[in-house]
Structures are given as structure tokens and as C-alpha cells.
LUMMARKOL-898936 format. One record per atom (N, C-alpha, C): residue number from 1; residue in one letter; atom name; x, y, z. Coordinates in steps of 0.05 Angstrom, whole numbers, plus 5000, padded with zeros to 4 digits. Last residue first. Layout:
! residues N
<rec n="NUM" res="A" atom="CA" px="X" py="Y" pz="Z"/>
...
//
This chain:
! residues 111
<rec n="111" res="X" atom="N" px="3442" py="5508" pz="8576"/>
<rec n="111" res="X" atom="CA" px="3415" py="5531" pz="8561"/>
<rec n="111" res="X" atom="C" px="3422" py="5552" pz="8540"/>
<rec n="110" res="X" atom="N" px="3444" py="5447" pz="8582"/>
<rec n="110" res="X" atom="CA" px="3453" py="5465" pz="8566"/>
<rec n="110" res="X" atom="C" px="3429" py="5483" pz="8559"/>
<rec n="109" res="X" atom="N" px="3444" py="5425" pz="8650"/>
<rec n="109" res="X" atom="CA" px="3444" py="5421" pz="8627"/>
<rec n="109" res="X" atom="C" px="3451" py="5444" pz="8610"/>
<rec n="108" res="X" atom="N" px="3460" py="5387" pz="8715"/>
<rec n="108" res="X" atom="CA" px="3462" py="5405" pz="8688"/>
<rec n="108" res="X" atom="C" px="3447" py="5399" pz="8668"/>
<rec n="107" res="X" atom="N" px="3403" py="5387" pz="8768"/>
<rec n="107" res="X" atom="CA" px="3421" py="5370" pz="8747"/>
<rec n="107" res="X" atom="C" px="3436" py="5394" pz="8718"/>
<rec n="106" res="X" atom="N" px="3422" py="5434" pz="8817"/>
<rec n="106" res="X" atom="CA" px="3409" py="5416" pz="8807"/>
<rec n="106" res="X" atom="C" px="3422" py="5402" pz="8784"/>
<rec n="105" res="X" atom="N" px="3468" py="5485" pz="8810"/>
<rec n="105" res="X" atom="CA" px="3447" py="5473" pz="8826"/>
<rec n="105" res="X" atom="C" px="3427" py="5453" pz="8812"/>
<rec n="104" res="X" atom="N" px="3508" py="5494" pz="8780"/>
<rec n="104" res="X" atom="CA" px="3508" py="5506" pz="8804"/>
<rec n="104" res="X" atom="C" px="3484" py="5502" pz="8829"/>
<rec n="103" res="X" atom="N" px="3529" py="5438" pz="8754"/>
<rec n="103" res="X" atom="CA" px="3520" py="5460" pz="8745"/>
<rec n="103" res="X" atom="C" px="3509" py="5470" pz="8786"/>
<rec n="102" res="X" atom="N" px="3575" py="5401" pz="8704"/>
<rec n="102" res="X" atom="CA" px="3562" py="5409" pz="8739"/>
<rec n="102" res="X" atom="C" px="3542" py="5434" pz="8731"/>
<rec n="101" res="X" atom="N" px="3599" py="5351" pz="8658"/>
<rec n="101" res="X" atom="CA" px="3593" py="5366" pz="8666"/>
<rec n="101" res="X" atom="C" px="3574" py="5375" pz="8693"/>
<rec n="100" res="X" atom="N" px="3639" py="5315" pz="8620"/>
<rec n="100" res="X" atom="CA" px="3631" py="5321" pz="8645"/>
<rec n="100" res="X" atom="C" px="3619" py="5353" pz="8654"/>
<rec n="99" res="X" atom="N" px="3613" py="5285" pz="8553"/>
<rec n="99" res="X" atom="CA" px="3632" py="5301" pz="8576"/>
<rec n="99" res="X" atom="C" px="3621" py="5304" pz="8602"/>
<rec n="98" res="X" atom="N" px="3575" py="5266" pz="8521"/>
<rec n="98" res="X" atom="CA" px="3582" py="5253" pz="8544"/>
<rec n="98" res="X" atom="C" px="3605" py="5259" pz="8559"/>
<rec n="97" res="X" atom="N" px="3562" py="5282" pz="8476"/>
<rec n="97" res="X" atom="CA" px="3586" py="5271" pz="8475"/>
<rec n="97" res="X" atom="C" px="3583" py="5257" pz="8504"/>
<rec n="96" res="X" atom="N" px="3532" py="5325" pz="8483"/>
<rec n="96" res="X" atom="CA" px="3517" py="5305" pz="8474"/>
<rec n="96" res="X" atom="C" px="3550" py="5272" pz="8470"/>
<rec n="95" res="X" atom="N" px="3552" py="5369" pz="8514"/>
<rec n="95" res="X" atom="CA" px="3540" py="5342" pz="8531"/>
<rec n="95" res="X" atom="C" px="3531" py="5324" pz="8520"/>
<rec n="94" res="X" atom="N" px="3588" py="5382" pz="8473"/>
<rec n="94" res="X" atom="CA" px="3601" py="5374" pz="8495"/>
<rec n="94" res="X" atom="C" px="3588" py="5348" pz="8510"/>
<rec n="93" res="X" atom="N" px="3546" py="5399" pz="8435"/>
<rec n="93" res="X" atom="CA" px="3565" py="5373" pz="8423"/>
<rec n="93" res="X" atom="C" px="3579" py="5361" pz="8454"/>
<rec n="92" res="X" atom="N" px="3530" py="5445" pz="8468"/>
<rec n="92" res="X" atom="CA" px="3510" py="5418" pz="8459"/>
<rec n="92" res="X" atom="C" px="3531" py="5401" pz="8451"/>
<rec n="91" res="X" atom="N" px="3575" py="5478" pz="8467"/>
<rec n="91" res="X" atom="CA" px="3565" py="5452" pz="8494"/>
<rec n="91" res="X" atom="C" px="3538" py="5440" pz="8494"/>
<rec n="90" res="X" atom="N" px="3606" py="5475" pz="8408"/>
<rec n="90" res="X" atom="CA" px="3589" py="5487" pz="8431"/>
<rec n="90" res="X" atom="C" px="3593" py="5460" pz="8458"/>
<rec n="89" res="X" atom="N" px="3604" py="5465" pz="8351"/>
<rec n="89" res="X" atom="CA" px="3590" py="5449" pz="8366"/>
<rec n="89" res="X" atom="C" px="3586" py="5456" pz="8393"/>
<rec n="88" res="X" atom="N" px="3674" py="5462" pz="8370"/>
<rec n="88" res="X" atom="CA" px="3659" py="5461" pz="8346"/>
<rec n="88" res="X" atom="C" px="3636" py="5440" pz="8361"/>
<rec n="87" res="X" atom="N" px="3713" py="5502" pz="8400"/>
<rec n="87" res="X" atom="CA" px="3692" py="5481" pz="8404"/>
<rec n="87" res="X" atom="C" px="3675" py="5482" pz="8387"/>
<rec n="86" res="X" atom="N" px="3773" py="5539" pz="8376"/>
<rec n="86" res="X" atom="CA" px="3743" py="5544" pz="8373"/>
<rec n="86" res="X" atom="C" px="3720" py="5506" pz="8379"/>
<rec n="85" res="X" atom="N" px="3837" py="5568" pz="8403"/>
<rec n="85" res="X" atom="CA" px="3823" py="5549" pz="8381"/>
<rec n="85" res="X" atom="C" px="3790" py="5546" pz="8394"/>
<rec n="84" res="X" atom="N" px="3885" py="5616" pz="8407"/>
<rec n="84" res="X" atom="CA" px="3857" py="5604" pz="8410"/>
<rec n="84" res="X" atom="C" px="3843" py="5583" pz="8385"/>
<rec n="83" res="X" atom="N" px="3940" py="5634" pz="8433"/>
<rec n="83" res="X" atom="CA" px="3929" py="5612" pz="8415"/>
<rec n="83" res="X" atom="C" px="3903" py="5600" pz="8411"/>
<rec n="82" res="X" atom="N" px="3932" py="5708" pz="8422"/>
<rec n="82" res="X" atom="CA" px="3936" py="5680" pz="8437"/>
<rec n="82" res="X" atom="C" px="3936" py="5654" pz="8419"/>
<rec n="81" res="X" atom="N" px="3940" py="5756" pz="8393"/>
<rec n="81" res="X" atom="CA" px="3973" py="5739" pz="8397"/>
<rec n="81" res="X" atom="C" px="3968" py="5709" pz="8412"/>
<rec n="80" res="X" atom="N" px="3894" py="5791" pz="8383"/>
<rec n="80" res="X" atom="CA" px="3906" py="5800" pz="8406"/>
<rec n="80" res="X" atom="C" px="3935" py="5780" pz="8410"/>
<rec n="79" res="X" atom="N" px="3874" py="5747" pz="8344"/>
<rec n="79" res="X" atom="CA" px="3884" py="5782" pz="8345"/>
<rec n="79" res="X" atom="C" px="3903" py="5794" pz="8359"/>
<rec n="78" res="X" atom="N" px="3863" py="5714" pz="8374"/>
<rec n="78" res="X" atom="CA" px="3880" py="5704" pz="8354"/>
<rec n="78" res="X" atom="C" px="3891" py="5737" pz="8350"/>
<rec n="77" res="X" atom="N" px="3824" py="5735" pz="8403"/>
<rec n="77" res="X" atom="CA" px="3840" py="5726" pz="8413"/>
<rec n="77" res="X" atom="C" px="3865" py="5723" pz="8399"/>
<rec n="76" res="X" atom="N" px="3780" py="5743" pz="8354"/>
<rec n="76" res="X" atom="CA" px="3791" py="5765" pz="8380"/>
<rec n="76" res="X" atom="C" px="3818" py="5752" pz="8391"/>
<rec n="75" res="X" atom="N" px="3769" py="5691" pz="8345"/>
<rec n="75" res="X" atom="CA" px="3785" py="5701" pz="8331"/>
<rec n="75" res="X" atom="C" px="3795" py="5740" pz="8349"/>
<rec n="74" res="X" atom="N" px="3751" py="5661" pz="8395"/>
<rec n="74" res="X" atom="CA" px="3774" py="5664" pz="8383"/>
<rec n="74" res="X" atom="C" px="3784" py="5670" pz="8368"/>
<rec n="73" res="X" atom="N" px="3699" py="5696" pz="8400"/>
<rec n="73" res="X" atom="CA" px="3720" py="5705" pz="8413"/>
<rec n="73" res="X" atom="C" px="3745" py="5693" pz="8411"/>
<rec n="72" res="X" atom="N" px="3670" py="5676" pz="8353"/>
<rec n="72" res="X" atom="CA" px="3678" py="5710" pz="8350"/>
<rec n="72" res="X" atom="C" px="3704" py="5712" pz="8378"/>
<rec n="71" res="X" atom="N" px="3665" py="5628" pz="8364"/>
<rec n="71" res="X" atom="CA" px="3689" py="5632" pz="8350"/>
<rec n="71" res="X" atom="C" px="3689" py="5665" pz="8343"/>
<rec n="70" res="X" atom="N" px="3633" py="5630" pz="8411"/>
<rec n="70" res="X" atom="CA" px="3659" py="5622" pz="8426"/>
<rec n="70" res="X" atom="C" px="3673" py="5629" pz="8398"/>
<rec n="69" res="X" atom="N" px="3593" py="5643" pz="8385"/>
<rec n="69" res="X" atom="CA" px="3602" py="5670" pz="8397"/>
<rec n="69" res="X" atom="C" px="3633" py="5661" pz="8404"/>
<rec n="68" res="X" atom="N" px="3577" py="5592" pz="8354"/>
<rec n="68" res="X" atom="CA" px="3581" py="5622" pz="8339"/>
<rec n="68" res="X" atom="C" px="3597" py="5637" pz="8357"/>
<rec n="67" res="X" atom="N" px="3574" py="5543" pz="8379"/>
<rec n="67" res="X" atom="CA" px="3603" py="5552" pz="8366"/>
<rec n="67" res="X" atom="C" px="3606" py="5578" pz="8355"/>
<rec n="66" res="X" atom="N" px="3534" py="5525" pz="8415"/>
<rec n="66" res="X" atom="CA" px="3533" py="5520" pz="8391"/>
<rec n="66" res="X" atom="C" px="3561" py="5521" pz="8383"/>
<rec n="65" res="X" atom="N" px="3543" py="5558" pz="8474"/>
<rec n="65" res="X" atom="CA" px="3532" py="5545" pz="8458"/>
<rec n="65" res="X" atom="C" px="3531" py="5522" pz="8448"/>
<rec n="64" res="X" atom="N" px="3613" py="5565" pz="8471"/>
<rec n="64" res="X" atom="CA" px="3588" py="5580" pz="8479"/>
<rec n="64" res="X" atom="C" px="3570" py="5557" pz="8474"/>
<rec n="63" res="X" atom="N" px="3693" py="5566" pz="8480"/>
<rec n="63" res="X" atom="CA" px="3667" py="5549" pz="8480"/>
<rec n="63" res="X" atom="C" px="3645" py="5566" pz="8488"/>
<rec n="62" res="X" atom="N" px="3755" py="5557" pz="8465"/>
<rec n="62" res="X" atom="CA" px="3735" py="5574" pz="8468"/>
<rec n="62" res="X" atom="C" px="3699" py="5552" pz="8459"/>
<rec n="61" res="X" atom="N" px="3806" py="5549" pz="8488"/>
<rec n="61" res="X" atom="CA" px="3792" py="5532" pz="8477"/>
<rec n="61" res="X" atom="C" px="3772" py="5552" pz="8480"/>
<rec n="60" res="X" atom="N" px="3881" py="5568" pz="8485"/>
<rec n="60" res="X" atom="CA" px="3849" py="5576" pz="8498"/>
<rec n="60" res="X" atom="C" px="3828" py="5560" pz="8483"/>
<rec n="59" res="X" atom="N" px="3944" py="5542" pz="8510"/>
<rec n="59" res="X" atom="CA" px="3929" py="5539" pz="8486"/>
<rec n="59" res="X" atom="C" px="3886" py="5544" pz="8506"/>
<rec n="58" res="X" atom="N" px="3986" py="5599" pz="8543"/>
<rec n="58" res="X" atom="CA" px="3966" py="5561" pz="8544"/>
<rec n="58" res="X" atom="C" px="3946" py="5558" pz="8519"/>
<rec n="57" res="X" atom="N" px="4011" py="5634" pz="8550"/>
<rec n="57" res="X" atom="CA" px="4020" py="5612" pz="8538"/>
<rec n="57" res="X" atom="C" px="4015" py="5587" pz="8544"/>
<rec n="56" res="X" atom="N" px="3978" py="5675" pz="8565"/>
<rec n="56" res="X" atom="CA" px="3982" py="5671" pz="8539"/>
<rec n="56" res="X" atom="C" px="4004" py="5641" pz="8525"/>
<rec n="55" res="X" atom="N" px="3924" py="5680" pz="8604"/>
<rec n="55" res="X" atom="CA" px="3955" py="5662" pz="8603"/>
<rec n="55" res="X" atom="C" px="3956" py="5657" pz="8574"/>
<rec n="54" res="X" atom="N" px="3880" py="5730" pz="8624"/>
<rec n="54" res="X" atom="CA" px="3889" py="5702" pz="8611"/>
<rec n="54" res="X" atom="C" px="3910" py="5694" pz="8598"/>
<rec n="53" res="X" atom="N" px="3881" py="5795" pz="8637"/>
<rec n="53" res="X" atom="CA" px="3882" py="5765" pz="8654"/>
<rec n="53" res="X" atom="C" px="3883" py="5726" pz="8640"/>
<rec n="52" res="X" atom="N" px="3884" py="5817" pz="8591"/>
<rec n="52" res="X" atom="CA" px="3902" py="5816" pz="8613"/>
<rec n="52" res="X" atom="C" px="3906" py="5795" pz="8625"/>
<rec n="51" res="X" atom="N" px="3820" py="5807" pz="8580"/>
<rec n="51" res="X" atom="CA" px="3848" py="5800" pz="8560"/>
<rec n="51" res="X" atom="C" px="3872" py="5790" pz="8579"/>
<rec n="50" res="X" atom="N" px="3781" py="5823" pz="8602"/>
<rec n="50" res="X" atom="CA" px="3790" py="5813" pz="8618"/>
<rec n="50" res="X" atom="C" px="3819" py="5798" pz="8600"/>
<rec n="49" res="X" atom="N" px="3755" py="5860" pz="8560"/>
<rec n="49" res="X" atom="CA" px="3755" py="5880" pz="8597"/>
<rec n="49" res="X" atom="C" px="3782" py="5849" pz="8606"/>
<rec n="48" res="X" atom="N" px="3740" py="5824" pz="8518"/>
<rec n="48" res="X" atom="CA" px="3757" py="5847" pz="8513"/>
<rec n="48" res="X" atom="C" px="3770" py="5864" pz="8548"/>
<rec n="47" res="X" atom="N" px="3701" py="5798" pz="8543"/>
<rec n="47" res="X" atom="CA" px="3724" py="5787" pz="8537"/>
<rec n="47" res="X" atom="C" px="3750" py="5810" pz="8535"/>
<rec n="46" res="X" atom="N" px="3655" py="5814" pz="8550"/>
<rec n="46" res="X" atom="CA" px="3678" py="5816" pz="8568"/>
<rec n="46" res="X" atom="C" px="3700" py="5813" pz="8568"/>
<rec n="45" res="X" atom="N" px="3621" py="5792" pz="8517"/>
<rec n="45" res="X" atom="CA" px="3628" py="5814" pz="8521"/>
<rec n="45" res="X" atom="C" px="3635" py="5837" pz="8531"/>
<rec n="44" res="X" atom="N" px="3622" py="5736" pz="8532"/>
<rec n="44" res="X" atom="CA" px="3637" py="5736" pz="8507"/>
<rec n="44" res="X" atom="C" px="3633" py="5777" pz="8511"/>
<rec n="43" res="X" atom="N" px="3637" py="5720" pz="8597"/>
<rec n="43" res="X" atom="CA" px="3624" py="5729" pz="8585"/>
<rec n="43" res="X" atom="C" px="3630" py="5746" pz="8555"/>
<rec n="42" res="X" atom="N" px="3677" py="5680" pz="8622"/>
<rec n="42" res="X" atom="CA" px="3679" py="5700" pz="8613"/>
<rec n="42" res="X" atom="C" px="3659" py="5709" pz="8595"/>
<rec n="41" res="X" atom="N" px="3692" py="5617" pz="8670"/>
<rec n="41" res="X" atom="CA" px="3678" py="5641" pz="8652"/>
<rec n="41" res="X" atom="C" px="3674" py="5662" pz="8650"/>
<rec n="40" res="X" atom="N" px="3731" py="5567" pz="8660"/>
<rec n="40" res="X" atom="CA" px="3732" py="5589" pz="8670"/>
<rec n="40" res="X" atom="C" px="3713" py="5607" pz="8647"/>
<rec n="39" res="X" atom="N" px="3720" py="5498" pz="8668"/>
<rec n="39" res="X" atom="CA" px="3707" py="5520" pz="8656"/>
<rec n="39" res="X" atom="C" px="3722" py="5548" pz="8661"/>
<rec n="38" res="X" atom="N" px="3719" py="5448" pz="8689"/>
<rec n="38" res="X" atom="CA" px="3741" py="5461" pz="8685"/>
<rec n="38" res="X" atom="C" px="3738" py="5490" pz="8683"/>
<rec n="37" res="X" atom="N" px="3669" py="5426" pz="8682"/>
<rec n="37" res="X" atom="CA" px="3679" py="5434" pz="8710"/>
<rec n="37" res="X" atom="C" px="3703" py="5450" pz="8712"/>
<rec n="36" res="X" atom="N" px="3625" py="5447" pz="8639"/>
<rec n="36" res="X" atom="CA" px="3651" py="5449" pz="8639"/>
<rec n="36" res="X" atom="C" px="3658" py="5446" pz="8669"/>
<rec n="35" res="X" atom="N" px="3559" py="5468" pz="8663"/>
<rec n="35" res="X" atom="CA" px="3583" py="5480" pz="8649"/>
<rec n="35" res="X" atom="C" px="3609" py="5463" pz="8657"/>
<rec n="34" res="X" atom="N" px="3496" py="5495" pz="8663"/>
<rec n="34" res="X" atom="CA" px="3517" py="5473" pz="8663"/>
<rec n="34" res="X" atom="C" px="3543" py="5481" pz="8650"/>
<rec n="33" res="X" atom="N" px="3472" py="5542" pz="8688"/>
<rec n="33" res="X" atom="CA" px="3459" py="5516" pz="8682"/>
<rec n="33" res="X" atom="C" px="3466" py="5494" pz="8675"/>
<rec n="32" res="X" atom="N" px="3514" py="5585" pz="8698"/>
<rec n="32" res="X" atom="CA" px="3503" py="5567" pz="8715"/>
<rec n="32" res="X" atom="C" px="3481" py="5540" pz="8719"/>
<rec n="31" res="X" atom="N" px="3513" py="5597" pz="8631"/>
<rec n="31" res="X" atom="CA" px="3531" py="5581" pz="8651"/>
<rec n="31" res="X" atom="C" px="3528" py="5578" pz="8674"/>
<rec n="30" res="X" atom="N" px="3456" py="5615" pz="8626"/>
<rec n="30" res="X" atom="CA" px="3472" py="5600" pz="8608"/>
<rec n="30" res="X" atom="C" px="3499" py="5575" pz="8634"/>
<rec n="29" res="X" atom="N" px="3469" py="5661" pz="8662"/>
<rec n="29" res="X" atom="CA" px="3448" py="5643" pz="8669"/>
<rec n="29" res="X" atom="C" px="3456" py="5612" pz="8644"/>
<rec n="28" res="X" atom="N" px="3515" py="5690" pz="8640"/>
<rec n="28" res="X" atom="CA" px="3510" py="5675" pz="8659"/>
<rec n="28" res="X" atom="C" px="3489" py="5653" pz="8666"/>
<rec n="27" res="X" atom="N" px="3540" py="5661" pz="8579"/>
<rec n="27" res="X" atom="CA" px="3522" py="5692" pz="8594"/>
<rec n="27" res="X" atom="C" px="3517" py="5675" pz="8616"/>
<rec n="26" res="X" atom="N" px="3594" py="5646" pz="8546"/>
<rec n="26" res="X" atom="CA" px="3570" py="5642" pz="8550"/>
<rec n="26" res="X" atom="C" px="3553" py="5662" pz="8567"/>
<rec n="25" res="X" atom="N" px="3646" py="5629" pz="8544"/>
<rec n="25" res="X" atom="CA" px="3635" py="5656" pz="8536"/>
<rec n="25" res="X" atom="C" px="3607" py="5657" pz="8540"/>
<rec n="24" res="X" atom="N" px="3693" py="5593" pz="8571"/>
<rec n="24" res="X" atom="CA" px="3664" py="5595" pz="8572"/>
<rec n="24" res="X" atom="C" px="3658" py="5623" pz="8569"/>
<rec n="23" res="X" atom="N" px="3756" py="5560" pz="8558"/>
<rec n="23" res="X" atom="CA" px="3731" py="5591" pz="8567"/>
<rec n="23" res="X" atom="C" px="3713" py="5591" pz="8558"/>
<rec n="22" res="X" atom="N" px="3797" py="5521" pz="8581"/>
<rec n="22" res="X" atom="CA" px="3774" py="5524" pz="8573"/>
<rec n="22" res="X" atom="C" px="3758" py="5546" pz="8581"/>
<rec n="21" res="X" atom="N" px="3867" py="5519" pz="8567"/>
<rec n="21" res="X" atom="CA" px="3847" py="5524" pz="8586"/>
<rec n="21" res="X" atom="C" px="3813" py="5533" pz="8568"/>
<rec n="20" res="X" atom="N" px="3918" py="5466" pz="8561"/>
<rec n="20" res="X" atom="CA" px="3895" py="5487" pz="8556"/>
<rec n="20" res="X" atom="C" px="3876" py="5497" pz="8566"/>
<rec n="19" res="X" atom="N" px="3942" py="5413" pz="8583"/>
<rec n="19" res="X" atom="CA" px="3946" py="5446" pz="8593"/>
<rec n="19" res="X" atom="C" px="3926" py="5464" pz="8586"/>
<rec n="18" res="X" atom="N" px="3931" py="5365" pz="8572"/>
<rec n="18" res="X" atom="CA" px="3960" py="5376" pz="8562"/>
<rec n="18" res="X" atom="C" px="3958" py="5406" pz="8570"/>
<rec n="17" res="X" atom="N" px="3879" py="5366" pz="8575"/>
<rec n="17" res="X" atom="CA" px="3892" py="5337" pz="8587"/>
<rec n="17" res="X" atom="C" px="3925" py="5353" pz="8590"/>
<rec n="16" res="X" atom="N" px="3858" py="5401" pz="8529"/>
<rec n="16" res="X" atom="CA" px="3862" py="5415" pz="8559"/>
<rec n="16" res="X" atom="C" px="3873" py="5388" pz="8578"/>
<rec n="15" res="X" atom="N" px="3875" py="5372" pz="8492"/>
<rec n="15" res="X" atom="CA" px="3884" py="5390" pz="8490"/>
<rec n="15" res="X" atom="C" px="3880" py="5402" pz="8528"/>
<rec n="14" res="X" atom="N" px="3836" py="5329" pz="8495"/>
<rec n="14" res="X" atom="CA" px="3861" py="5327" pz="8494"/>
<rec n="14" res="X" atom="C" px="3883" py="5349" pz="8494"/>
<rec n="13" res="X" atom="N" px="3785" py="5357" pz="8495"/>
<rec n="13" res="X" atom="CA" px="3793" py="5343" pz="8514"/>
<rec n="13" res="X" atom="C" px="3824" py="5346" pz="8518"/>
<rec n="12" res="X" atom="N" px="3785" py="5373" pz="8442"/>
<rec n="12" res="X" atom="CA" px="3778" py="5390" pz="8467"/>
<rec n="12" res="X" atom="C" px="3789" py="5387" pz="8491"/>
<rec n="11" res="X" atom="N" px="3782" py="5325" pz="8416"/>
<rec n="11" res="X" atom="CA" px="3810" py="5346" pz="8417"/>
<rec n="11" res="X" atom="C" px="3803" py="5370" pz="8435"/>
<rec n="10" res="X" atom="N" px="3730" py="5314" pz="8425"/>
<rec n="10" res="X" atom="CA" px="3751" py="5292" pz="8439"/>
<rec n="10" res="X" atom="C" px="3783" py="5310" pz="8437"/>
<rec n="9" res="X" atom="N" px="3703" py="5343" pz="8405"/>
<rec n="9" res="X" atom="CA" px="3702" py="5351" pz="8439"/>
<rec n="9" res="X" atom="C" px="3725" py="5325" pz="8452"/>
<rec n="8" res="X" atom="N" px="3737" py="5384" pz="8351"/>
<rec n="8" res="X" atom="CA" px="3723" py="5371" pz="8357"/>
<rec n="8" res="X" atom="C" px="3720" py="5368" pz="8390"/>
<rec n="7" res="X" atom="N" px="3754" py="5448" pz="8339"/>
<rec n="7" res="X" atom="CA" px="3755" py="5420" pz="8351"/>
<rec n="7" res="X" atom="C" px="3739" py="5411" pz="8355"/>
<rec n="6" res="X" atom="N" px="3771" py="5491" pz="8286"/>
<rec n="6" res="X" atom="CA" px="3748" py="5481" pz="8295"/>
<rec n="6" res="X" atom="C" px="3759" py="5457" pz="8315"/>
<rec n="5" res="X" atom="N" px="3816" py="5559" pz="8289"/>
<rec n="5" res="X" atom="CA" px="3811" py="5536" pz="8276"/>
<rec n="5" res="X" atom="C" px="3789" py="5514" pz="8297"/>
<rec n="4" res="X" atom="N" px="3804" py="5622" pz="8263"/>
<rec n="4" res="X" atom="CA" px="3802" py="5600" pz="8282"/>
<rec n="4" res="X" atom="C" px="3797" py="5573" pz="8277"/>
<rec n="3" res="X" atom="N" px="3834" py="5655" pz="8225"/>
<rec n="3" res="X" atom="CA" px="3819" py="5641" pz="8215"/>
<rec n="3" res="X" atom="C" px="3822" py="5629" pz="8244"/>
<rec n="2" res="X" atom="N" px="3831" py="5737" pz="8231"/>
<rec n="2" res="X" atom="CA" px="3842" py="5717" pz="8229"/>
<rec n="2" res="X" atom="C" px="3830" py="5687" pz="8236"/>
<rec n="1" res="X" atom="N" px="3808" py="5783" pz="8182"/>
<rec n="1" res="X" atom="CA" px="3804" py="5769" pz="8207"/>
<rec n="1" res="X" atom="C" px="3819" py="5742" pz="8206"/>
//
């Protein structure tokens, strides 16, 4: 398996500042409770159904959680030829950082 590598949420940043795109593997209710305004979401066992559709020549940031599922899906990714790199820390590190984040109703947070 191939090795994904970890970012922190300030190279998170910097990386999607410069193009990258942020995927949210997360499950829905999860991600309508807060998420990334950037966010595009993909449910990590979907990932595989929606490959096609994501831009292989943008660096993918993968984000769940914590960091477990977002780095099962970049190493899928890495498989498949993209450039995926892995949110170390999830979107607890995101909000505990003080990123931006919305959520589809009421105040966000991380479920």
C-alpha cells in the first residue's frame, strides 16, 4: 500500500490557497454538522463510485474526523495515480485550529 503522507491544518490551508481540493469523506450527518466551506463531499464509501469525477491534477487533501478514514481514502487515491495527501487530525484539529467553518444549519461543529 502506498504511504500517504500527513498535513498539518496550516499546510492544509496552504495547499488548497494554491489549488487543492478538499474532500470530505465523512457520512453525511457528520458533514452537515460542520464542514470545510470549501469542502466537496464524498462519502469515504463512495469514493471508489465517484474516482472519475475528481481532477487529477489538483493536489486532494483528504479529510474525516480524526484522520483514519480520510487516510484509507488517500491511500486509494494514491493507487488509483492522484496526489493525495492526508489531514492529520481530521476536523477536530481543523476546528480546534480555528479554521473556517459552516454547517447546514445552526452553529457548526464536529460530529
Amino acid at each position: 500500500m502506498s504511504q500517504i503522507e500527513d498535513v498539518d491544518v496550516t499546510r492544509a490551508q496552504q495547499l488548497l490557497a494554491e489549488g487543492a481540493m478538499l474532500l470530505d469523506v465523512r457520512e453525511d450527518d457528520e458533514y452537515v454538522a460542520g464542514h470545510a466551506p470549501e469542502a466537496r463531499h464524498v462519502p469515504l464509501s463512495s469514493v471508489p463510485d465517484e474516482v472519475d469525477s475528481l481532477d487529477r491534477d489538483r493536489i486532494i487533501v483528504c479529510v474525516c474526523r480524526s484522520g483514519g478514514r480520510s487516510a484509507r481514502a488517500g491511500h486509494f487515491l494514491l493507487e488509483q495515480g492522484f496526489h493525495a495527501v492526508n489531514l492529520e487530525g481530521g476536523m477536530t484539529a481543523w476546528h480546534a485550529a480555528g479554521a473556517p467553518m459552516i454547517a447546514e444549519e445552526g452553529e457548526p461543529y464536529v460530529a
